[in-house]
TORPA-4810 file (N, C-alpha, C, O; in nm, 3 decimals):
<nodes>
NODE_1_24.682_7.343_4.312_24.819_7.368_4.359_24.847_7.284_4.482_24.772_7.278_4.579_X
NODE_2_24.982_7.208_4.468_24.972_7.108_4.594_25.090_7.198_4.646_25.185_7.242_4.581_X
NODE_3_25.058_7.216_4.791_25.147_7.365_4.830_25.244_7.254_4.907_25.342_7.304_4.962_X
NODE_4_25.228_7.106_4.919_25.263_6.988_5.019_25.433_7.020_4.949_25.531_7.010_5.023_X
NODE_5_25.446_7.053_4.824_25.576_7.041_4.759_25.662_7.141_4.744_25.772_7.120_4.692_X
NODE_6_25.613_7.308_4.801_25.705_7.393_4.823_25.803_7.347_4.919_25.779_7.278_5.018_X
NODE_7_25.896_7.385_4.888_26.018_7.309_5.000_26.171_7.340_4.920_26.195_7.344_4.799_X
NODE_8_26.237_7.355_5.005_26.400_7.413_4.985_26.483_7.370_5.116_26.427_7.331_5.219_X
NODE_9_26.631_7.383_5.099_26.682_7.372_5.142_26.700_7.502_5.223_26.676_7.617_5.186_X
NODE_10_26.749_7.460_5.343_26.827_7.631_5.434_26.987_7.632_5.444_27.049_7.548_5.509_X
NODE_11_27.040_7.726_5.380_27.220_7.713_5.380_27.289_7.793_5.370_27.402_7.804_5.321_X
NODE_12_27.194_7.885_5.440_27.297_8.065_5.388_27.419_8.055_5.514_27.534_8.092_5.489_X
NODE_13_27.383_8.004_5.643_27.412_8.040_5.762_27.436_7.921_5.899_27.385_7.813_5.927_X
NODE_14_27.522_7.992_5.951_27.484_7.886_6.073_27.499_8.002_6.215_27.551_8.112_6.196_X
NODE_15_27.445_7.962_6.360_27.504_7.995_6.420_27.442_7.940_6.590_27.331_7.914_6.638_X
NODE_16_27.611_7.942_6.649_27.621_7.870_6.743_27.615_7.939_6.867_27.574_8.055_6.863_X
NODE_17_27.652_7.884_6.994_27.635_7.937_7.122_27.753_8.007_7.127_27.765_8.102_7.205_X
NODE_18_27.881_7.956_7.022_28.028_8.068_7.043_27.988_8.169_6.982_28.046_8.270_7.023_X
NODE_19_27.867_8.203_6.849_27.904_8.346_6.822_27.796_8.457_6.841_27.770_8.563_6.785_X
NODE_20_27.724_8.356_6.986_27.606_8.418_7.022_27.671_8.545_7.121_27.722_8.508_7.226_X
NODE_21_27.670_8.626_7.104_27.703_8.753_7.193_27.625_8.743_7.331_27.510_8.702_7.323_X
NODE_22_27.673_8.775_7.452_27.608_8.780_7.610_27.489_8.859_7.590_27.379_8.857_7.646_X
NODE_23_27.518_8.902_7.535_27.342_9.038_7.573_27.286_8.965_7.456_27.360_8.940_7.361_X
NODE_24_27.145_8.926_7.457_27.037_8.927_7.326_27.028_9.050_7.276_27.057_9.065_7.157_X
NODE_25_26.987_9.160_7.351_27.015_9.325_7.303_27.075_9.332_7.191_27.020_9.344_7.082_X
NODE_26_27.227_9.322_7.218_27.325_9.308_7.104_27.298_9.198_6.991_27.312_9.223_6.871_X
NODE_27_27.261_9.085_7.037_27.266_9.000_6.928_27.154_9.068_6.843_27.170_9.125_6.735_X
NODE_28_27.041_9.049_6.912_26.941_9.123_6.800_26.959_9.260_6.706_26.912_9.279_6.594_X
NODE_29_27.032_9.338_6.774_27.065_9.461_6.699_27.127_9.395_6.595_27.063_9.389_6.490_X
NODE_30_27.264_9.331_6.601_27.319_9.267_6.468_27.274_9.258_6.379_27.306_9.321_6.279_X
NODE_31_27.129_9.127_6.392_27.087_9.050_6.271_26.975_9.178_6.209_26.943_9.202_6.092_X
NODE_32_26.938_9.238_6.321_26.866_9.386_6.278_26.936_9.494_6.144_26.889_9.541_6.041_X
NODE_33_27.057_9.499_6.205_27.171_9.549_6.078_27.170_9.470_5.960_27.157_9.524_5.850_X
NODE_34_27.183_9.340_5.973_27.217_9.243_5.852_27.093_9.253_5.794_27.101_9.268_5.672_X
NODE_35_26.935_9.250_5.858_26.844_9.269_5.770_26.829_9.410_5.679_26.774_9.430_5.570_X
NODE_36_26.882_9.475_5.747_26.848_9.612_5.694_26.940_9.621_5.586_26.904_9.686_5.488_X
NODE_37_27.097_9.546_5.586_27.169_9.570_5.464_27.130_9.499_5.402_27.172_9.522_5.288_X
NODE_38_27.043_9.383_5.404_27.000_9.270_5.267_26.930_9.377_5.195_26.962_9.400_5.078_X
NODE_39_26.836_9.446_5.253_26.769_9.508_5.170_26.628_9.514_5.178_26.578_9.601_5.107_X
NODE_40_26.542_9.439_5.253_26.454_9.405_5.292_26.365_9.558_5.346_26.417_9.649_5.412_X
NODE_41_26.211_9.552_5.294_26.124_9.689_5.275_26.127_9.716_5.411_26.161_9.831_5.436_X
NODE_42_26.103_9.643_5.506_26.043_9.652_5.636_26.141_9.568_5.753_26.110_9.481_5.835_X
NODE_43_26.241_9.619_5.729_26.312_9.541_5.832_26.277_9.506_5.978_26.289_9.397_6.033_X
NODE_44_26.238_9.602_6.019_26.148_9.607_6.145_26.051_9.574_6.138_25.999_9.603_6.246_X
NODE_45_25.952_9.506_6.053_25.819_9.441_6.089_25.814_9.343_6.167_25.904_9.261_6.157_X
NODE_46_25.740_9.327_6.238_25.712_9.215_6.340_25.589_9.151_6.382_25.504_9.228_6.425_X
NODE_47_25.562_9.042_6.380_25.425_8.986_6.430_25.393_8.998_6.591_25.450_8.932_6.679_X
NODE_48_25.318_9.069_6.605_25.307_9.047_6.750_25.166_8.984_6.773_25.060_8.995_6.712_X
NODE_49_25.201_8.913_6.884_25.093_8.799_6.912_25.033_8.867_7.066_25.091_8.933_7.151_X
NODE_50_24.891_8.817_7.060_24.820_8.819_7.179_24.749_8.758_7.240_24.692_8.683_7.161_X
NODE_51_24.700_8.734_7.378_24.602_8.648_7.368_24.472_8.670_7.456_24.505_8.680_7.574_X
NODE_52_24.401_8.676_7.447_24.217_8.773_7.480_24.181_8.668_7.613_24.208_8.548_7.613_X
NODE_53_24.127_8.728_7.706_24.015_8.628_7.841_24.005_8.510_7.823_24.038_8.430_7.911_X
NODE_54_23.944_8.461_7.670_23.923_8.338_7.682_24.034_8.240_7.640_24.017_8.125_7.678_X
NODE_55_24.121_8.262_7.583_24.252_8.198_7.565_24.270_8.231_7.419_24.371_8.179_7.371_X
NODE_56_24.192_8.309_7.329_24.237_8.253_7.209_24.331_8.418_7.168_24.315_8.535_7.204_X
NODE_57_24.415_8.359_7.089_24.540_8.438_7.064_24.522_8.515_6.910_24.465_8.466_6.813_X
NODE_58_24.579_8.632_6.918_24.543_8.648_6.774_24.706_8.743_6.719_24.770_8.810_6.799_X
NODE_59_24.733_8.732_6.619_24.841_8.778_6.572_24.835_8.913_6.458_24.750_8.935_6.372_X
NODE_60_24.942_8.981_6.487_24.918_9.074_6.360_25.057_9.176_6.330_25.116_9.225_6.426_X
NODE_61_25.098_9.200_6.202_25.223_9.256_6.145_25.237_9.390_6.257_25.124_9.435_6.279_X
NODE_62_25.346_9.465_6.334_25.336_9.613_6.342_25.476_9.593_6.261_25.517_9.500_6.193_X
NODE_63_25.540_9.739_6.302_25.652_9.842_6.329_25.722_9.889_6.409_25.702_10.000_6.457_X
NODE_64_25.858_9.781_6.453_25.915_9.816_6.587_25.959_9.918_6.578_26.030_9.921_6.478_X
NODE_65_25.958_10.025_6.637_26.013_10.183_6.650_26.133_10.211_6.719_26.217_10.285_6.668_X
NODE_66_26.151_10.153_6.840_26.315_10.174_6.881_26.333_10.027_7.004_26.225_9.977_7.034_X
NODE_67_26.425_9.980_7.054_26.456_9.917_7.141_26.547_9.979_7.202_26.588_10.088_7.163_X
NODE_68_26.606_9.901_7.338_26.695_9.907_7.404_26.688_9.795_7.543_26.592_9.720_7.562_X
NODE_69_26.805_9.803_7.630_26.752_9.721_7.737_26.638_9.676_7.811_26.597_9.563_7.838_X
NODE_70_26.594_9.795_7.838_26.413_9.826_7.885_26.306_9.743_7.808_26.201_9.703_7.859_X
NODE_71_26.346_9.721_7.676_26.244_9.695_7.580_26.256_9.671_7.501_26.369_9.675_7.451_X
NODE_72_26.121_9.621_7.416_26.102_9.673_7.286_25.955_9.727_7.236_25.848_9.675_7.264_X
NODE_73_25.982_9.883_7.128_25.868_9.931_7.164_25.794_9.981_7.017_25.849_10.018_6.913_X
NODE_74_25.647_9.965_7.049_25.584_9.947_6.937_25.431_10.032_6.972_25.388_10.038_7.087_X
NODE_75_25.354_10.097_6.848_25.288_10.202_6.919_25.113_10.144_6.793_25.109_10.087_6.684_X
NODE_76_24.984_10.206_6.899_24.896_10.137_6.882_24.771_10.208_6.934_24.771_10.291_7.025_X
NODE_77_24.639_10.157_6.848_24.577_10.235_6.943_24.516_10.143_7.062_24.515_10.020_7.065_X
NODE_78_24.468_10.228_7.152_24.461_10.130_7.313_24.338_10.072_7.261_24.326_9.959_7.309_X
NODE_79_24.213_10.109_7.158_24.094_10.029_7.190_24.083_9.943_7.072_23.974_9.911_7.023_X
NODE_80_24.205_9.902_7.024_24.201_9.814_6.894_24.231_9.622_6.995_24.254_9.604_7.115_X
NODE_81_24.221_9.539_6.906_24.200_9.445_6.916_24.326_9.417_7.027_24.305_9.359_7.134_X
NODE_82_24.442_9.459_6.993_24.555_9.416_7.085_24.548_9.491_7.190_24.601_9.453_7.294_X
NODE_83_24.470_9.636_7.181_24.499_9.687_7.298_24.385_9.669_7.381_24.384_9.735_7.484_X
NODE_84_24.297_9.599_7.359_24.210_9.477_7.482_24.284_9.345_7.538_24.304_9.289_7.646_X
NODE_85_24.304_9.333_7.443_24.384_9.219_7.471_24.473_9.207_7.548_24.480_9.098_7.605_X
NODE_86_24.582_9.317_7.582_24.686_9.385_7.660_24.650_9.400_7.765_24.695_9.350_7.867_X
NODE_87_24.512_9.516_7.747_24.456_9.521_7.949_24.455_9.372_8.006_24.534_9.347_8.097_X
NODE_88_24.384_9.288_7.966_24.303_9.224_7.984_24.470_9.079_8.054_24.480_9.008_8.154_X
NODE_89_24.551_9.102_7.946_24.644_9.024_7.969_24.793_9.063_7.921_24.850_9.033_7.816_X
NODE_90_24.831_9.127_8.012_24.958_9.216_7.950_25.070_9.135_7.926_25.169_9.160_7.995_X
NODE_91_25.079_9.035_7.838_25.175_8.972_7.796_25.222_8.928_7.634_25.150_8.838_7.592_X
NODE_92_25.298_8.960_7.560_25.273_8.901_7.417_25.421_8.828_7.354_25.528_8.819_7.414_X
NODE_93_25.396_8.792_7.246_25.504_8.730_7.152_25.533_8.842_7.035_25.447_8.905_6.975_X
NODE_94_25.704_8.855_7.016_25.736_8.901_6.872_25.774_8.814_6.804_25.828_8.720_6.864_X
NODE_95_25.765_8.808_6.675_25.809_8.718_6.594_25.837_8.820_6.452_25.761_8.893_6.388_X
NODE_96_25.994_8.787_6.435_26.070_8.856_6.324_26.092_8.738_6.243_26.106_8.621_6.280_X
NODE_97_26.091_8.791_6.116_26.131_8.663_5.989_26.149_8.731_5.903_26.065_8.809_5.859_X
NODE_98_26.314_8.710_5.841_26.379_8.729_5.731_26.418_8.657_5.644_26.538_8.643_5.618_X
NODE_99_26.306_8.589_5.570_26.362_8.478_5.492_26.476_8.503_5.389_26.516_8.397_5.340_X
NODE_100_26.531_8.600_5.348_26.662_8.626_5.285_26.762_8.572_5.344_26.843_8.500_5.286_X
NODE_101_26.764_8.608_5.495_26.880_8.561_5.571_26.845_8.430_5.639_26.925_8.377_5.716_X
NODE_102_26.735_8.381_5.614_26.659_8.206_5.643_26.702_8.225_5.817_26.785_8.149_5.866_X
NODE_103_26.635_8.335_5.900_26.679_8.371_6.026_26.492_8.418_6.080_26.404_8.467_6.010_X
NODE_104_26.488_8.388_6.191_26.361_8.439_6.294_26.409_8.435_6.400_26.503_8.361_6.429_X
NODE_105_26.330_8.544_6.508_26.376_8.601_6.641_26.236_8.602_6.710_26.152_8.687_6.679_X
NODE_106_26.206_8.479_6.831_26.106_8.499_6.863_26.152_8.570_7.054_26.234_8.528_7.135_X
NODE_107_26.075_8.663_7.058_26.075_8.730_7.176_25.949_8.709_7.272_25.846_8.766_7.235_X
NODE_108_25.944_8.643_7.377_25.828_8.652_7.465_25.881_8.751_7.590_26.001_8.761_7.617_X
NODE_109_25.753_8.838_7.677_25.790_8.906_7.790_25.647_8.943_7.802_25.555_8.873_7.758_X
NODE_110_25.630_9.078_7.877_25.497_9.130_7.998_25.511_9.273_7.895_25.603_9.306_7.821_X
NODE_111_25.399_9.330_7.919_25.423_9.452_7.824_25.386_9.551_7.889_25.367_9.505_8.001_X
NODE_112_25.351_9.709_7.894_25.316_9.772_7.976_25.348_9.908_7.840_25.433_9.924_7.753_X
NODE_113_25.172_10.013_7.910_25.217_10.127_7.803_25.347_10.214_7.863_25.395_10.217_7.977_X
NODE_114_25.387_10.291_7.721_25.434_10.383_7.767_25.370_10.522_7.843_25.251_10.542_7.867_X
NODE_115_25.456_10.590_7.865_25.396_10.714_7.966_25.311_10.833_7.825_25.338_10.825_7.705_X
NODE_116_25.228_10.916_7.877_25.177_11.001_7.748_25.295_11.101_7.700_25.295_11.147_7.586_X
NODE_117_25.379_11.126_7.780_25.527_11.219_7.710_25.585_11.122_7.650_25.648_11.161_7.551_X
NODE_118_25.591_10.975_7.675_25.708_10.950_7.555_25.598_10.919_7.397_25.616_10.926_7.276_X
NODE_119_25.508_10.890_7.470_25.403_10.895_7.326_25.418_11.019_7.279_25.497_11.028_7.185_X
NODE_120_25.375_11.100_7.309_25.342_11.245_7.247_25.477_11.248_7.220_25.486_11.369_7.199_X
NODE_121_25.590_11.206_7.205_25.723_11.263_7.197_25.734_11.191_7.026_25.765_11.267_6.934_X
NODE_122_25.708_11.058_7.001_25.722_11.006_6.930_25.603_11.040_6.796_25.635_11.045_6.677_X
NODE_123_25.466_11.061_6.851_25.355_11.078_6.769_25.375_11.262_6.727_25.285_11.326_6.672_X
NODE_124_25.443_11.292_6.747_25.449_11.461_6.693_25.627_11.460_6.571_25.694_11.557_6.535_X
NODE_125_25.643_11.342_6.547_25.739_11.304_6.455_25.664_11.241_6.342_25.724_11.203_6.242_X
NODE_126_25.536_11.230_6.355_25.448_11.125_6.245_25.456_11.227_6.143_25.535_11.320_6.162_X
NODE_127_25.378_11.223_6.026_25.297_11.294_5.924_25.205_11.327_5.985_25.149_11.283_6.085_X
NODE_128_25.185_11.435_5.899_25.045_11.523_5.942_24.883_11.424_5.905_24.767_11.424_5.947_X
NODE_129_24.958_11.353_5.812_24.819_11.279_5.813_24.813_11.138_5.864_24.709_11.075_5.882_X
NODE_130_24.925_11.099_5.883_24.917_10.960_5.964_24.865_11.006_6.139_24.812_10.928_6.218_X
NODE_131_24.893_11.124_6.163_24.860_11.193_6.295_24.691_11.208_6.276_24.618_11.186_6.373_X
NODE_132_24.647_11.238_6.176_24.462_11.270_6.210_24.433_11.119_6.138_24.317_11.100_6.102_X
NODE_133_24.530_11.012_6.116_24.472_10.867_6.060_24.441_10.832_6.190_24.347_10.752_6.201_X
NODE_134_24.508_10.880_6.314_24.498_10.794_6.432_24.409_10.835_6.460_24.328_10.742_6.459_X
NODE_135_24.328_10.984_6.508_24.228_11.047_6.565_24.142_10.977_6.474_24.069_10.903_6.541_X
NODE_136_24.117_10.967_6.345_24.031_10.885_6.261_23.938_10.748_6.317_23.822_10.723_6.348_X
NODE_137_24.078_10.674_6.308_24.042_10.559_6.304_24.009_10.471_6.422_24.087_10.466_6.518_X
NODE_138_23.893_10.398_6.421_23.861_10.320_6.564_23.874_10.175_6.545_23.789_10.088_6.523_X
NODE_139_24.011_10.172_6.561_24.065_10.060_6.541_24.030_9.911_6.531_24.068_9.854_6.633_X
NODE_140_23.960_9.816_6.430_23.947_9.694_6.510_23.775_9.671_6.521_23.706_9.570_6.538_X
NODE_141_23.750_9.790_6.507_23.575_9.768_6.478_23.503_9.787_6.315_23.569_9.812_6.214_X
NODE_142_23.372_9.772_6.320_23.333_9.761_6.160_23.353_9.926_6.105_23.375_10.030_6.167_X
NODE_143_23.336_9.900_5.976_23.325_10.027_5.875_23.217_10.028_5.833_23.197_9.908_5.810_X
NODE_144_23.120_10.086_5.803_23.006_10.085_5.645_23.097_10.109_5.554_23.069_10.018_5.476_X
NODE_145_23.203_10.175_5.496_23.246_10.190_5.403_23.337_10.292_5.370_23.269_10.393_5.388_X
NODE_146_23.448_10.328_5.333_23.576_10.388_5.339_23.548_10.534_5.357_23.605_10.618_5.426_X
NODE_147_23.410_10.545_5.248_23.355_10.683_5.239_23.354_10.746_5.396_23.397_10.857_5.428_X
NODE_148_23.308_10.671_5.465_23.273_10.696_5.624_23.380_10.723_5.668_23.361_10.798_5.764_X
NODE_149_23.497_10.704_5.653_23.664_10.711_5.735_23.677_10.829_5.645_23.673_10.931_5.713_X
NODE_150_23.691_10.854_5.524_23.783_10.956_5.423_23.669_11.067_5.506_23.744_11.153_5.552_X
NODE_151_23.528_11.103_5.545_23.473_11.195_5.600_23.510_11.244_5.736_23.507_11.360_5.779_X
NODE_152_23.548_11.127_5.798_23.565_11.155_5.916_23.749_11.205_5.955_23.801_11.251_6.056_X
NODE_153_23.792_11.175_5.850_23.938_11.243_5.857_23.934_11.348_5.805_24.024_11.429_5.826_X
NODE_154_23.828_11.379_5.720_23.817_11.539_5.665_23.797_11.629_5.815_23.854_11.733_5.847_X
NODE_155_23.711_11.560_5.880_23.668_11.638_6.023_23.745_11.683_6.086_23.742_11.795_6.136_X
NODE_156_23.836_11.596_6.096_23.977_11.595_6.190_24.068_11.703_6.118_24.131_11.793_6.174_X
NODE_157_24.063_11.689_6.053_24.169_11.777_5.953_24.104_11.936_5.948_24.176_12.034_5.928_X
NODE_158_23.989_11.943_5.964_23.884_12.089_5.983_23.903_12.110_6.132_23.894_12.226_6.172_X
NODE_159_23.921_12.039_6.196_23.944_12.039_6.386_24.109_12.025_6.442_24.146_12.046_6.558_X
NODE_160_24.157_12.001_6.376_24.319_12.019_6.384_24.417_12.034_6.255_24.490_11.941_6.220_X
NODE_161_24.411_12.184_6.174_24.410_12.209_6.082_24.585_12.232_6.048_24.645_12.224_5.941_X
NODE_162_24.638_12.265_6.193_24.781_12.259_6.193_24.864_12.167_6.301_24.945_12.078_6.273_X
NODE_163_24.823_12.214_6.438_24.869_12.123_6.526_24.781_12.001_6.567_24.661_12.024_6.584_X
NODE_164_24.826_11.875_6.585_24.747_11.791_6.590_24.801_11.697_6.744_24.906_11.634_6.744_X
NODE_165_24.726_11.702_6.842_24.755_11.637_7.021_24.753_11.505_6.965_24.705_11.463_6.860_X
NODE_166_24.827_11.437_7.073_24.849_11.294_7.065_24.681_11.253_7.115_24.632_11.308_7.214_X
NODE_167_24.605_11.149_7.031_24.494_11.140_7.075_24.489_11.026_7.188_24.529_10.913_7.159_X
NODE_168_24.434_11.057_7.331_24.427_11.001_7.440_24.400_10.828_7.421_24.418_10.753_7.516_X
NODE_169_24.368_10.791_7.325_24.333_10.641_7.277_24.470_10.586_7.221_24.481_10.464_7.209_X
NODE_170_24.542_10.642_7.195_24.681_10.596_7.084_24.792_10.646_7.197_24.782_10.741_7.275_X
NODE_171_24.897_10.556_7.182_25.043_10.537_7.223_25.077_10.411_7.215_25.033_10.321_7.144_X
NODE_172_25.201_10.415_7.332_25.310_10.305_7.270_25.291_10.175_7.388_25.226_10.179_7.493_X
NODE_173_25.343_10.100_7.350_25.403_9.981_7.438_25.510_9.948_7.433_25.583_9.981_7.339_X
NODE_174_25.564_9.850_7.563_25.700_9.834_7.604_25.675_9.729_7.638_25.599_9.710_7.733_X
NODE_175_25.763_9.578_7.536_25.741_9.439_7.588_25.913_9.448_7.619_26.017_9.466_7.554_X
NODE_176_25.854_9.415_7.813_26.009_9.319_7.829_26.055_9.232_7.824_25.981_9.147_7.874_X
NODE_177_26.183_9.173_7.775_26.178_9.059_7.742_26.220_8.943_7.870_26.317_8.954_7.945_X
NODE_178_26.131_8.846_7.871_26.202_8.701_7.946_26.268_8.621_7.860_26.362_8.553_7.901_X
NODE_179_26.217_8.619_7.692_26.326_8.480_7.679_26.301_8.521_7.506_26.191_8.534_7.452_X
NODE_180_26.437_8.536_7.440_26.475_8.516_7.312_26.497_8.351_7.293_26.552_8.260_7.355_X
NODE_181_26.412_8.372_7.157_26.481_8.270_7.070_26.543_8.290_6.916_26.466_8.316_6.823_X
NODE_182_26.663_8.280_6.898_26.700_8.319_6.777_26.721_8.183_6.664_26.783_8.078_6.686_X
NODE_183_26.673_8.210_6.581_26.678_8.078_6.492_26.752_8.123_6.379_26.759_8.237_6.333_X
NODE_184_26.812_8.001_6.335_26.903_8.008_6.197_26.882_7.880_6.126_26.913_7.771_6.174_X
NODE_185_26.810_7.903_5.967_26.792_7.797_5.924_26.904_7.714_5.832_26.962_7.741_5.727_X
NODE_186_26.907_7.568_5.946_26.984_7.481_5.860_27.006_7.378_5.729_26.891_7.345_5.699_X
NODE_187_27.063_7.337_5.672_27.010_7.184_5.602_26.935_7.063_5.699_26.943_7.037_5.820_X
NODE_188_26.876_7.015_5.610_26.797_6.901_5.644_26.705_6.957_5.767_26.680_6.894_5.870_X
NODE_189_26.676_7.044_5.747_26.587_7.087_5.902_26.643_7.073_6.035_26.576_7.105_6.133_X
NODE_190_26.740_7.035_6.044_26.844_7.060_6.155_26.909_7.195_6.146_27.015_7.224_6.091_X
NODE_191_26.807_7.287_6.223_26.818_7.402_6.242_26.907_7.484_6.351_26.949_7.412_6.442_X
NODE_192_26.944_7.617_6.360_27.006_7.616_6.508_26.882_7.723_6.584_26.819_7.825_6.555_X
NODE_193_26.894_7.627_6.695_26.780_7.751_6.770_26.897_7.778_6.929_26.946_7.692_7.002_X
NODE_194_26.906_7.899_6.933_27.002_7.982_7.062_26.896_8.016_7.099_26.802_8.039_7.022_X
NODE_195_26.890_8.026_7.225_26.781_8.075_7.326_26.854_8.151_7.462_26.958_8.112_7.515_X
NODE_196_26.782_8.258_7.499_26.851_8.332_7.593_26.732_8.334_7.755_26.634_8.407_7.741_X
NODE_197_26.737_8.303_7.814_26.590_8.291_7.938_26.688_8.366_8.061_26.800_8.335_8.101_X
NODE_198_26.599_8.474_8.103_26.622_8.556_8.216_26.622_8.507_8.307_26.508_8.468_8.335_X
NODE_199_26.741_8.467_8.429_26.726_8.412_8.538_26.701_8.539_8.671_26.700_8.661_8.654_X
NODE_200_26.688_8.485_8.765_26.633_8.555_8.933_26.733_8.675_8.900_26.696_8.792_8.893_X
NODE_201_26.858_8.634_8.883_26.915_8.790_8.943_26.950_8.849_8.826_27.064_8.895_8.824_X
NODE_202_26.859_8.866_8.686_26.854_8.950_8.586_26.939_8.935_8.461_26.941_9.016_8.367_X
NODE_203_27.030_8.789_8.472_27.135_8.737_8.408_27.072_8.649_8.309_26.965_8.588_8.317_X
NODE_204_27.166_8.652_8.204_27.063_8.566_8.070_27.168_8.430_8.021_27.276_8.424_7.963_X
NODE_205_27.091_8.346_8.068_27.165_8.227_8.012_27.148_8.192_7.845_27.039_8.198_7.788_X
NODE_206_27.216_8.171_7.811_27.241_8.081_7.646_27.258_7.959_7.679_27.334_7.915_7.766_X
NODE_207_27.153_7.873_7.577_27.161_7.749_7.563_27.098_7.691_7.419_27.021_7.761_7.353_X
NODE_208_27.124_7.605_7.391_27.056_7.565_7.259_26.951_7.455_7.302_26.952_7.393_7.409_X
NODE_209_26.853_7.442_7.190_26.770_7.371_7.210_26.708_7.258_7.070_26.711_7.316_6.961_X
NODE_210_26.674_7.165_7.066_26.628_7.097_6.936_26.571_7.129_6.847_26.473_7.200_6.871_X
NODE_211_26.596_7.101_6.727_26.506_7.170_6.599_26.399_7.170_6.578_26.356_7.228_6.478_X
</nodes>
């Protein structure tokens, strides 16, 4: 398979610095709506990127759960791969891609957990069993074999048979943002990329930048 020859055109869309809205907030909510009416399973999936002591970065799909000015926020357990990575260097990348709408939203900022009430606020809305998946699972390290997890959630499930505590290893994070980039794919690879970068007194400039 010569993969050198996948290739298409981009032409659903365009968009410029006039119909970029002042707040990224807003803009992103938009294309957030438009994904969700295409139809798309996971509208909210997102790659979030990290990067460990020694420089090397590692990426992986979540589930953005809610935004707003403050943020954007996404929940995890603390001793899994990102959440070393986080102590260690509290900064990451989102990266959204809707190839229906031939559109990506890359977000860089500083991240910081949330408090244990807004966790516990959010983790007592889970399933009962996605709630003892978390007490389960140790995120990010080896298995012998599934048998070993399906036992050890039986445990959990014999030890919190109705109510189940937010487990002290699991909650959320809050990346703020310094700088959107919103992309819209064009013909001929002349793409539009809008970019929004936080200046000193909290104000967000728009500007475009090369494809």
């Amino acid at each position: 398979m010569d993969i050198s020859q996948l290739r298409r055109e981009y032409n659903s869309g365009s968009f410029t610095e006039k119909n970029a809205d002042e707040s990224p907030f807003k803009q992103f909510e938009k294309w957030l709506e438009d994904a969700e009416e295409t139809g798309f399973l996971d509208p909210n999936a997102v790659a979030v990127s990290t990067v460990d002591k020694t420089g090397m970065p590692t990426s992986r799909i979540v589930l953005l759960k809610s935004f707003d000015i403050k943020g954007f926020v996404f929940y995890s357990n603390y001793e899994s791969t990102k959440g070393i990575d986080l102590n260690e260097n509290p900064k990451a990348c989102m990266l959204f891609f809707w190839d229906k709408l031939e559109r990506q939203i890359r977000i860089q900022g500083s991240v910081e957990r949330l408090t244990p009430e807004e966790s516990d606020k959010y983790f007592q809305t889970r399933s009962f069993t996605s709630k003892i998946g978390a007490w389960a699972s140790k995120q990010s390290r080896k298995l012998s074999s599934r048998y070993k997890l399906l036992r050890e959630v039986a445990g959990y499930i014999a030890k919190y048979p109705i109510k189940v505590p937010l487990p002290p290893h699991w909650g959320g994070y809050r990346l703020t943002p310094e700088y959107f980039e919103f992309w819209q794919g064009r013909e001929s690879r002349l793409h539009d990329r809008i970019v929004y970068e936080k200046s000193d007194n909290d104000k967000w400039t728009i500007s475009r930048i090369y494809p």
